[in-house]
N, C-alpha and C positions, 0 to 999 in steps of 0.2 A: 920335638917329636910327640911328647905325649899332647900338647897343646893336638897340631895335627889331628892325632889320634881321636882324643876328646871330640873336637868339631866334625868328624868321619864323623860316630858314634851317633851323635846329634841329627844328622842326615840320617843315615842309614838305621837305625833301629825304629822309628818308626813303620817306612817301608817293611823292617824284616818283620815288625810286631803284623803289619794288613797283610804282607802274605802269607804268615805263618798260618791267620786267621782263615784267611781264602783257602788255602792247602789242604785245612783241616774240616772245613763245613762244607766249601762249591764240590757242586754234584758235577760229574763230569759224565756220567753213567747217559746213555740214549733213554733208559728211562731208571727213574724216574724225572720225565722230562718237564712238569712244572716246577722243579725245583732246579732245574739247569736255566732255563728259559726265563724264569722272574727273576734268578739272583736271588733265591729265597736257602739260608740257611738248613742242613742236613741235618737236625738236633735228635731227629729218630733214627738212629741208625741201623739198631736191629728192628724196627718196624716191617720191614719184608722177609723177615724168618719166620711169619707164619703160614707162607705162603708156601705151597711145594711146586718150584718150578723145573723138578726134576722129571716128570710123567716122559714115557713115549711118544714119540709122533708119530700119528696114524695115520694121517690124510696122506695126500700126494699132491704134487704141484703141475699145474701145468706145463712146463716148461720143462718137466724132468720124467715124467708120465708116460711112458710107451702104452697101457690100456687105453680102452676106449670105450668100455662102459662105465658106469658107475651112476650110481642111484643117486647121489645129490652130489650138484656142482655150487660151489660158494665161489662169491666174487663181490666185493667190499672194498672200503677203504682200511686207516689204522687199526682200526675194531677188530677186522679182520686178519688181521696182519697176526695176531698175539701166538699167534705159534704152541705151543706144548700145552699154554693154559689158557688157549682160546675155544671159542663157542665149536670152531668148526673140527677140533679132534676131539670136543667131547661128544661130536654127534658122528665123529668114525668109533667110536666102541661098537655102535649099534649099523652103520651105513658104511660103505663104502665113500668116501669123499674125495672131489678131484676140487683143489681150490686155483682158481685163475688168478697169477705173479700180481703183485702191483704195479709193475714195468709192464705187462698187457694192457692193463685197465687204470688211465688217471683217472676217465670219470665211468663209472662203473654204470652208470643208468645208460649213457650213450656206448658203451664198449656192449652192455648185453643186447643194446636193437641192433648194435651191428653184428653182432653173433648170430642173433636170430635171422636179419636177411642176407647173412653167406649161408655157407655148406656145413658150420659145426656142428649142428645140433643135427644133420645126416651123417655124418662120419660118426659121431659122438652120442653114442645110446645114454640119455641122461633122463630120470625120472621127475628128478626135484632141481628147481634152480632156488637158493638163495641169494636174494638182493640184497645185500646189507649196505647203508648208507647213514653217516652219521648226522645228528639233527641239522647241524649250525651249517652246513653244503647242502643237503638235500632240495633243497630250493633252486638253489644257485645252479646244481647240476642241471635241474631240469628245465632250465631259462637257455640249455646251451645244447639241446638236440638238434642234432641234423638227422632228418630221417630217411637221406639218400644214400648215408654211408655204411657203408659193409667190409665188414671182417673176414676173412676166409680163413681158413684152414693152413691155407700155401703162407700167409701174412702172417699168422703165427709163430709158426717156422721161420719165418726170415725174422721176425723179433728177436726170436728166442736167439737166433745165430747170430744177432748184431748185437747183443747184451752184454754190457759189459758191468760185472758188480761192481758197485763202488761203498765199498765198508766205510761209513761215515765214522770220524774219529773224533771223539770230544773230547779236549786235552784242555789244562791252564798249564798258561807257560808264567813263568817266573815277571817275564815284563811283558805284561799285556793292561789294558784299562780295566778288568775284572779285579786286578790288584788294591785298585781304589774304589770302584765301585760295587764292588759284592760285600765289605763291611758296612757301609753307607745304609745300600738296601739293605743287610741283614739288622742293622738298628732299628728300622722300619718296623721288622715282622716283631718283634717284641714290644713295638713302643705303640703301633698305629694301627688304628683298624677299617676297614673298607678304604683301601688304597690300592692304587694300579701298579705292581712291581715291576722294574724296567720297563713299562710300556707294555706288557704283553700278560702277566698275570694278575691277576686279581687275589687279594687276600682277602676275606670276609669274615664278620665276627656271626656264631653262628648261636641258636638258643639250645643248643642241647652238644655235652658230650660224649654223648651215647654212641657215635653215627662212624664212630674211627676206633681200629684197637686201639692208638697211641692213645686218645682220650682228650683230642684234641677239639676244641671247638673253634675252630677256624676251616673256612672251607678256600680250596686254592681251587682257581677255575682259570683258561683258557681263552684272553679277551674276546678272542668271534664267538663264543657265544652269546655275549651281549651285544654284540655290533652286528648279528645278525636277524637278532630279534625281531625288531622293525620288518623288515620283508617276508622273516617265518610266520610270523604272524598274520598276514592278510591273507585271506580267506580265499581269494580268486587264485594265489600260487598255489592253494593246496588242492586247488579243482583241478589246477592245470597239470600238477604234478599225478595226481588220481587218474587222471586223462589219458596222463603218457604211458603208465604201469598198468593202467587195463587195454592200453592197445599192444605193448611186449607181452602180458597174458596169455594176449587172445592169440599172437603169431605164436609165441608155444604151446599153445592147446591145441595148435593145428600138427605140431610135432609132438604130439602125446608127452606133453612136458609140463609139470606142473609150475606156477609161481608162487615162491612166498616170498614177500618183502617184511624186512625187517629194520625198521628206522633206527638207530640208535641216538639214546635221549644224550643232550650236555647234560653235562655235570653240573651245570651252572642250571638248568631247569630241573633235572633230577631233584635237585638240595634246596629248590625257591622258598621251598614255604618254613625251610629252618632258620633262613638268611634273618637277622633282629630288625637291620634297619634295611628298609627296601624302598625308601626315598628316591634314589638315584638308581633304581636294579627294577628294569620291565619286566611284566609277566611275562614269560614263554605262553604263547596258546598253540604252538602247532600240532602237538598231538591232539589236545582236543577239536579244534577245526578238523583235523582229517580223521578220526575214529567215524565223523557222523558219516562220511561219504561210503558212495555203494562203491564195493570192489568187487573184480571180477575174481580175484585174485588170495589166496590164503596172508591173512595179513597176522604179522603179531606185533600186541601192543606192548613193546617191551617198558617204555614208561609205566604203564600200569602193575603188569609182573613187578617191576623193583622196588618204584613207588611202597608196592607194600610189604616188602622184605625189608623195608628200613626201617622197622616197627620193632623189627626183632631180631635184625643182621648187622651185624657191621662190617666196615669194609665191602660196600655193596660197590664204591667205585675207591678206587686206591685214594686213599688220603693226597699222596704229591704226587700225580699221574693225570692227566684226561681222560683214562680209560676205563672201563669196569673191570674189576680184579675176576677172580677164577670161580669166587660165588655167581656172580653174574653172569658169567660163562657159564658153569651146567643150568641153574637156573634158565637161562633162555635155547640152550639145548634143550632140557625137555620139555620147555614148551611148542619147538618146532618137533619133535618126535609126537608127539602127543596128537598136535594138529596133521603129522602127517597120517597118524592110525586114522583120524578120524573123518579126514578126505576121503570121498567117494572114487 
């Protein structure tokens, strides 16, 4: 029996040593989701207790919305998404805000031309639209317009009524391959540096620890920022992109409705110029190609905004996240306040 016992033992405690390990570091949290997504070890744990993600939420959803005016309508991707400590309730302290579902809008550049050639912007008294679009899509979105289709008001409605939530749940279960491969990769992030985790995140070794509370000098980035590089960068997408956001402009300026689009940078061009070794990691140029072009349109440079809060901020984009933390959010709140005083 004890023989038995012994050779169990032999089996089994290694497994129960990986999962113990997986149990105690895998994120399982939707965010912070480069750190579920690489198989990148949770070593900060109280790292997001300086965050207060306790605020009110001011805005209102499309979807759940009986008004019908309201001075700025927001409609984005993730960016947007951030809820209580996102851009678009810190600009309801000052606005009234109506932001359109993600389940409206998968591509937010094609979901607002077809907004503009239905009836919503006539049923819907809206001053300000904001565009938000995040860098590593913004291209891609605007290679996939069709500028016959239209959105109504009635299509909305039928959206909203055939919606069904689906609470995404991220669990480790006891027998799953994360068992074996989440200690693997987590030897990685202590041993190796500028490596691809799981296929999908990036760890990088970075020249300053200034740039994270935890004080880390590693930057974790979201592989389509690099793989999209190549195409954000050529100069004719960003015309043709410029093209499509001064012709939705001009159809809401004929509904007395303002444009501002707002790009949001990757994380992975945000942080370029910290990156040590940049061998293998292409320059982002697409905000600079598209700052030169003429708009019709209120634009904010949010790379430049951050760009230089990294001088003196930290936590300008969450350490193990894609996203910009709650600095980054009033930060580019008031700078769409700002640009709106200063609209004619």
């Amino acid at each position: 029996m004890r023989k038995f016992i012994f050779k169990t033992l032999l089996f089994t405690l290694p497994f129960l040593t990986l999962y113990s390990f997986t149990y105690l570091f895998y994120s399982t949290a939707e965010s912070p989701d480069l750190l579920r997504l690489g198989y990148i070890p949770n070593v900060y744990k109280s790292y997001r207790e300086v965050f207060d993600f306790n605020k009110i939420k001011k805005f209102e959803l499309l979807s759940k919305s009986s008004n019908r005016k309201f001075e700025i309508l927001t409609i984005g991707d993730s960016f947007s998404e951030q809820n209580v400590i996102g851009y678009k309730n810190e600009l309801a302290n000052d606005f009234t805000v109506l932001h359109v579902d993600r389940f409206i809008s998968h591509n937010q550049i094609q979901t607002l031309m077809n907004l503009v050639k239905g009836d919503f912007f006539d049923k819907y008294k809206i001053k300000y639209v904001v565009l938000q679009n995040v860098e590593r899509y913004i291209i891609e979105n605007s290679e996939e317009i069709d500028s016959n289709c239209t959105l109504t008001t009635n299509d909305i409605d039928t959206l909203v009524a055939n919606h069904k939530a689906k609470e995404e749940v991220f669990k480790y279960d006891f027998f799953s391959r994360a068992t074996l491969k989440f200690p693997l990769s987590s030897a990685k992030f202590f041993l190796k540096n500028n490596y691809l985790s799981n296929e999908v995140v990036y760890n990088v070794q970075l020249n300053a620890k200034s740039l994270f509370s935890n004080n880390s000098d590693k930057l974790l980035f979201y592989f389509q920022d690099l793989a999209k590089v190549e195409k954000n960068n050529l100069v004719e997408n960003s015309i043709n992109l410029n093209d499509i956001l001064n012709t939705i402009s001009e159809k809401l300026q004929q509904k007395n409705v303002k444009l501002i689009v707002l790009p949001s940078p990757d994380k992975y061009d945000l942080y370029y110029d910290y990156i040590v070794d940049k061998k293998n990691f292409t320059k982002p140029l697409f905000f600079e190609n598209f700052k030169k072009l003429k708009k019709d349109y209120i634009y904010i440079d949010s790379k430049e905004i951050l760009s230089e809060k990294l001088k003196t901020e930290k936590d300008v984009y969450f350490f193990d996240d894609t996203h910009w933390s709650p600095v980054s959010s009033k930060l580019i709140a008031n700078e769409i306040k700002n640009s709106i005083k200063k609209a004619p």
